[in-house]
C-alpha positions as CSV (number, residue, x, y, z in Angstrom):
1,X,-28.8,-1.3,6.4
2,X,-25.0,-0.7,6.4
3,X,-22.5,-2.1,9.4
4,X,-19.4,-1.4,10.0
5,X,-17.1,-3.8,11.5
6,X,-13.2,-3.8,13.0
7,X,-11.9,-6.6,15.5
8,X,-10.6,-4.3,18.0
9,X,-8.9,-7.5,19.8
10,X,-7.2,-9.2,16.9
11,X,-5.7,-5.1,16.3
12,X,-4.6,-5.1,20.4
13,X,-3.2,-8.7,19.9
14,X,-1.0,-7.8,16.7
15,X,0.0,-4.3,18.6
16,X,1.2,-5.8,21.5
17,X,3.2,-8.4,20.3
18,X,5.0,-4.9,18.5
19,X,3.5,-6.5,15.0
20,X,2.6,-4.0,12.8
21,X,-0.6,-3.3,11.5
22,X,-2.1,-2.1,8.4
23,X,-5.2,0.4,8.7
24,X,-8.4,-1.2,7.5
25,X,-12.5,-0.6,7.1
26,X,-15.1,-3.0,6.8
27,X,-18.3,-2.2,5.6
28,X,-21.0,-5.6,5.6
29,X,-24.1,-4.7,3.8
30,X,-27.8,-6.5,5.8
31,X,-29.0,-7.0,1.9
32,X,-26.7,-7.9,-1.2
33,X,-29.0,-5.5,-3.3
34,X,-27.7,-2.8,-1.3
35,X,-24.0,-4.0,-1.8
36,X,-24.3,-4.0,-5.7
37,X,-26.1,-0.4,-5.9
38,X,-23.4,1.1,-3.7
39,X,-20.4,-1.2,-4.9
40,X,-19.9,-1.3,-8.9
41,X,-16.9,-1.6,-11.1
42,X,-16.3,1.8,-11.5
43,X,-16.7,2.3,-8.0
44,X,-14.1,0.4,-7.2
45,X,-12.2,1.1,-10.3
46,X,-12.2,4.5,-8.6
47,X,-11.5,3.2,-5.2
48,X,-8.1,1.8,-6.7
49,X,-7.3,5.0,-8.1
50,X,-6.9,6.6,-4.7
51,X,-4.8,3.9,-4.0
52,X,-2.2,6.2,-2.2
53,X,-2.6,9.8,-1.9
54,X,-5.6,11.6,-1.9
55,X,-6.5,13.1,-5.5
56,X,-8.4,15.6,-6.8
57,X,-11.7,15.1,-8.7
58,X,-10.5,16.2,-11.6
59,X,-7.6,14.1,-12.0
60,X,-9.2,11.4,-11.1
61,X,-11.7,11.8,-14.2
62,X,-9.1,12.4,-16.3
63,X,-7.3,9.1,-15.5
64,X,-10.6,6.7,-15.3
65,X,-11.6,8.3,-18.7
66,X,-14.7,9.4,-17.0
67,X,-17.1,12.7,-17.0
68,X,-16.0,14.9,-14.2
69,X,-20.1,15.0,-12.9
70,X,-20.3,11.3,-12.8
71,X,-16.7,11.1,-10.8
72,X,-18.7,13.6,-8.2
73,X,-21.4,11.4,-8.2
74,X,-19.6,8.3,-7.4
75,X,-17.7,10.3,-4.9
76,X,-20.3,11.7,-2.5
77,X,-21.8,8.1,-2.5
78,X,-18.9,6.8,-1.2
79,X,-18.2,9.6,1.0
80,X,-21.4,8.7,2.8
81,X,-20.6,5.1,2.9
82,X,-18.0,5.9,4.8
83,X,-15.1,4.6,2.2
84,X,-13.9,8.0,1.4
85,X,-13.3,12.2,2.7
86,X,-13.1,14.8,0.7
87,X,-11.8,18.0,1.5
88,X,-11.1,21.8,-0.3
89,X,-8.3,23.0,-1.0
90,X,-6.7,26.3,-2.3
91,X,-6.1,26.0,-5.8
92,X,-3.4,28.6,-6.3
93,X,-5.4,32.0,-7.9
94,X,-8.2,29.4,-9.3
95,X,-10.5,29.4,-6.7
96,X,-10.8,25.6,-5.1
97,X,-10.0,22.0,-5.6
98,X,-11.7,18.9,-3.9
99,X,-9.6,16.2,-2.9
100,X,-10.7,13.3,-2.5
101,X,-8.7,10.5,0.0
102,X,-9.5,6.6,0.7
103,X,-10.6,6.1,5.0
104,X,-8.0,3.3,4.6
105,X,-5.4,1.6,2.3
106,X,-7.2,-1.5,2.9
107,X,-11.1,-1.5,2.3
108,X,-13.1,-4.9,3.5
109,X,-16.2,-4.9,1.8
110,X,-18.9,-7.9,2.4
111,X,-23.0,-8.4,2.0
112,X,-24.3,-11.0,3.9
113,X,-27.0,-13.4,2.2
């Protein structure tokens, strides 16, 4: 079972006080096997790689090195983890492109034991 978790309070606190705050998600994983079959190093390999802008699929296989299917793989899996959206777009007189965008710049991830 998957959780996710934000401190709505601490957020208020750091608004009020006219701090600045950087977007974040957390995502705690009940059972640590869960965690490692969702989060693996070229998971988050791929995670980093969105770091900014969203991307497309393809040029994110391209710049992991990685088969294009696998990248899709990966992708959707995170996408229902909540870590990512994707989203089509027109791909001038190529049909369309899939870009794919981190939910946050900041991405807590924890599995409680």
């Amino acid at each position: 079972m998957v959780e996710q978790t934000s401190d709505p309070g601490r957020l208020a606190h750091e608004l009020d006080r006219g701090n600045a705050v950087e977007a974040a998600f957390q995502l705690s994983f009940e059972d640590p096997a869960d965690f490692l079959e969702v989060i693996t190093p070229a998971r988050v390999r791929l995670l980093r790689e969105i770091s900014t802008e969203p991307v497309t699929l393809s040029a994110l296989a391209l710049a992991l090195g990685r088969d294009p299917s696998a990248v899709r793989t990966d992708v959707a899996l995170l996408e229902s983890q909540c870590l990512v959206t994707t989203s089509k777009v027109s791909n001038s007189g190529h049909g369309k492109r899939t870009l794919v965008k981190r939910v946050a710049m900041r991405i807590e991830l924890a599995a409680v034991v």
